[in-house]
N, C-alpha and C positions, 0 to 999 in steps of 0.2 A: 209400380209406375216409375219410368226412369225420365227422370227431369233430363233435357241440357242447358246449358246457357252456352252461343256463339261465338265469338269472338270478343266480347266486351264486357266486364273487363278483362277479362282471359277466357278460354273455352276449358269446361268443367262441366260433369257431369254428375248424376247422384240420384239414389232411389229413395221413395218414398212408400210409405203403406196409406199416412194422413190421406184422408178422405177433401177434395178440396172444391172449396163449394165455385159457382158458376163465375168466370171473369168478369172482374172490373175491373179498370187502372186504377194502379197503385193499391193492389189485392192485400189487407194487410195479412191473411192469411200465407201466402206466397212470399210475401216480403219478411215473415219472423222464419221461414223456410231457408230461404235465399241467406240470410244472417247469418244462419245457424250453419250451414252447409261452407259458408266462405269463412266463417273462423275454424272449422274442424278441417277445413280442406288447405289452412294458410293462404289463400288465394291471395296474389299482389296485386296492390289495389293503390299506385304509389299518390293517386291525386282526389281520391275519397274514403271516408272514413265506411264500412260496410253499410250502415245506417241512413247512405244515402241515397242507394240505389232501392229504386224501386221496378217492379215489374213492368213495364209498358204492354207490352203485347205480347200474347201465344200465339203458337201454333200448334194446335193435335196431330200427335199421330197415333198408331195403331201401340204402342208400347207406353206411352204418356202425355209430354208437353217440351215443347222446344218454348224458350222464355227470351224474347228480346228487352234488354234492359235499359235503361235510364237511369241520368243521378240529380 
């Protein structure tokens, strides 16, 4: 499954195998995902610390989830 996240707080993208269970906001499965993926990725993040951002809302598509963020 290939994750993206959009423009905020930078666009980056990244695969997963994790099986991940049905959305809720602020998914904490998604969000130790999302952590894990922007420290191994360095993603700049110059006005929040990674730990802030949480999932807000998906989008499916035929290859994974596109992830609109919040902090």
């Amino acid at each position: 499954m290939i994750i993206q996240i959009l423009g905020y707080p930078q666009t980056f993208s990244f695969k997963t195998t994790k099986k991940l269970p049905k959305f809720k906001d602020a998914c904490p499965v998604r969000g130790k995902l999302l952590v894990k993926e922007m420290e191994l990725q360095d993603i700049d993040s110059p006005s929040h610390s990674y730990d802030e951002y949480v999932v807000e809302l998906i989008e499916t598509t035929k290859d994974g989830e596109i992830w609109s963020l919040g902090s």
